[in-house]
C-alpha positions as CSV (number, residue, x, y, z in Angstrom):
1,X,-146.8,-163.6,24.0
2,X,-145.9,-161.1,21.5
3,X,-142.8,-160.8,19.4
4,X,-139.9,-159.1,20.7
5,X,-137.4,-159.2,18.2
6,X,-137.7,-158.8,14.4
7,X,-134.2,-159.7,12.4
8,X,-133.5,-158.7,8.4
9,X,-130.4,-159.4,6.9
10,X,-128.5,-157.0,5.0
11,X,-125.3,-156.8,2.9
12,X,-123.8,-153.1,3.3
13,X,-124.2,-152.1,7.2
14,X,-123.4,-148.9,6.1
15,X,-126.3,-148.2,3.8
16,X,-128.4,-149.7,6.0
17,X,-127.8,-147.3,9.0
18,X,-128.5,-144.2,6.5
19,X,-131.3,-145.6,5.5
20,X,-132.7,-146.6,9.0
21,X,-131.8,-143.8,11.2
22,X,-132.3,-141.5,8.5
23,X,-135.4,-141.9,6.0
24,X,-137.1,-144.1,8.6
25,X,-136.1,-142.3,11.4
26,X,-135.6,-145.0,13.6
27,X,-133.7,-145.1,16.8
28,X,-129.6,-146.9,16.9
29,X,-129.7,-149.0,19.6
30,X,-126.2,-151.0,19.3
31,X,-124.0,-151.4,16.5
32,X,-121.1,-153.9,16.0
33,X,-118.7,-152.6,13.0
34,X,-119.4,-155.2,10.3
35,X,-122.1,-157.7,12.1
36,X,-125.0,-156.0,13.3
37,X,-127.5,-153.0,14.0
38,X,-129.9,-152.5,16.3
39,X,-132.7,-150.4,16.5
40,X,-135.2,-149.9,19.4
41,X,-138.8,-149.9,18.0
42,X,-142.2,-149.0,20.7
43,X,-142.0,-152.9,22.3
44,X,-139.6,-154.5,20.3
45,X,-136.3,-154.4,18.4
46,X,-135.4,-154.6,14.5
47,X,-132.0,-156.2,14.3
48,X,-130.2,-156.0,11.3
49,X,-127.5,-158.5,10.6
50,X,-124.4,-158.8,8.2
51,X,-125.3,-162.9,7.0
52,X,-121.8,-163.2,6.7
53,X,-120.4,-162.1,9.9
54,X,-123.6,-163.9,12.2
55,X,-122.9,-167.2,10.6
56,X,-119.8,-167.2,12.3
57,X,-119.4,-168.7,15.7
58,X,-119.7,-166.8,18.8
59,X,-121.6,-166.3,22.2
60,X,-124.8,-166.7,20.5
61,X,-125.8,-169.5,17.9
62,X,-124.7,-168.6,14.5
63,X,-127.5,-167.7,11.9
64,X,-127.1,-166.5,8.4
65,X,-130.2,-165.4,5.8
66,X,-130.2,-163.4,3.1
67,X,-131.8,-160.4,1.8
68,X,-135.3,-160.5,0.8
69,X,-137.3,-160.5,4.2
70,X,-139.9,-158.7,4.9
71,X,-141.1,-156.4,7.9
72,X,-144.0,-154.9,8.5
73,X,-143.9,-152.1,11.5
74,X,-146.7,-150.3,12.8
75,X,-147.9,-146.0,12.3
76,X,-150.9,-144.2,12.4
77,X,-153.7,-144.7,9.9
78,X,-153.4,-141.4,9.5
79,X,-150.0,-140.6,9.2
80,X,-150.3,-142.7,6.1
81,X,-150.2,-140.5,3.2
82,X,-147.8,-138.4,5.3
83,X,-145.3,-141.4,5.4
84,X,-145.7,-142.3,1.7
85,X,-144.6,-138.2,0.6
86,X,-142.0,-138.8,2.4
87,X,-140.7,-142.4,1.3
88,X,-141.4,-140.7,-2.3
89,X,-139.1,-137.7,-1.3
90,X,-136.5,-140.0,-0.8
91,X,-136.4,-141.8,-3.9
92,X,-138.5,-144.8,-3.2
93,X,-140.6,-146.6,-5.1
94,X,-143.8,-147.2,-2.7
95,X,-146.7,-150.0,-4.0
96,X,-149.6,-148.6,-1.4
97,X,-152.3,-151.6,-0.7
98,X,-155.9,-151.6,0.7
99,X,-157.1,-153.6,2.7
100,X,-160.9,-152.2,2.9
101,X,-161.9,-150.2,5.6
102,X,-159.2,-151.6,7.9
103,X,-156.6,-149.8,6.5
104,X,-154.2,-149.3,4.1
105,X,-150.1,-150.7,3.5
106,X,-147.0,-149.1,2.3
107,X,-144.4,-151.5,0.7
108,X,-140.9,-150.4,-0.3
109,X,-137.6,-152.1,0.1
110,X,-134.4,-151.1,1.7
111,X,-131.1,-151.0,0.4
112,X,-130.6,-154.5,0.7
113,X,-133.6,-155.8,-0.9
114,X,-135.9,-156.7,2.2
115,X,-139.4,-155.6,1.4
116,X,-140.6,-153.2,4.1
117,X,-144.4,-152.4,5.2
118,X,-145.9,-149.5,7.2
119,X,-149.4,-150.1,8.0
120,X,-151.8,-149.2,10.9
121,X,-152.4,-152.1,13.4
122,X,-155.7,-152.0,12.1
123,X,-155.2,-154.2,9.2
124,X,-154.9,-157.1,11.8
125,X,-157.3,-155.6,13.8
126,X,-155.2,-155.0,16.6
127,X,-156.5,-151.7,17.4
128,X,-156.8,-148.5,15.6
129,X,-153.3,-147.9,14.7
């Protein structure tokens, strides 16, 4: 079993696809005006919901969080410093961890709050990236 979705909650939709797509560089999936993103990660998918329109009824049961989740997704050990010059290009404040020699994390947040993590597989040792 591994995990096949990943869901954050965010308050400006808008923000949040800039952000994404753009200083991430991840990949839009689907997008529903005012409820939801999707982006298609290697394996799974980070879905980023509006808490106020996904507590509303519909096809699907309703769910609602709030900002302040935290992600962590997977690069290259050594694309590490490479990812942190550019976090630090765009204006974020980035907290790098080590975890001895199994690697070493990059927090941030988002727009909306959610702390965010970029670290090699390694750090769980599931492999060398």
């Amino acid at each position: 079993m591994r995990a096949l979705e990943t869901c954050l909650y965010v308050d400006d939709l808008d923000r949040a696809e800039t952000f994404y797509s753009e200083v991430l560089g991840l990949t839009l999936y689907a997008k529903a005006a005012g409820r939801h993103l999707f982006y298609r990660l290697e394996g799974s998918m980070l879905l980023l919901f509006n808490p106020a329109a996904s507590a509303l009824p519909g096809e699907v049961p309703s769910h609602a969080g709030k900002p302040g989740g935290h992600a962590c997704l997977s690069i290259p050990r050594e694309e590490t410093d490479a990812w942190q010059a550019r976090l630090e290009r765009h204006g974020l404040e980035v907290t790098r961890y080590a975890w001895g020699s199994r690697g070493e994390s990059l927090y941030f947040k988002d727009p909306a709050g959610n702390v965010l993590e970029l670290a090699p597989g390694s750090i769980w040792g599931l492999g060398p990236t």
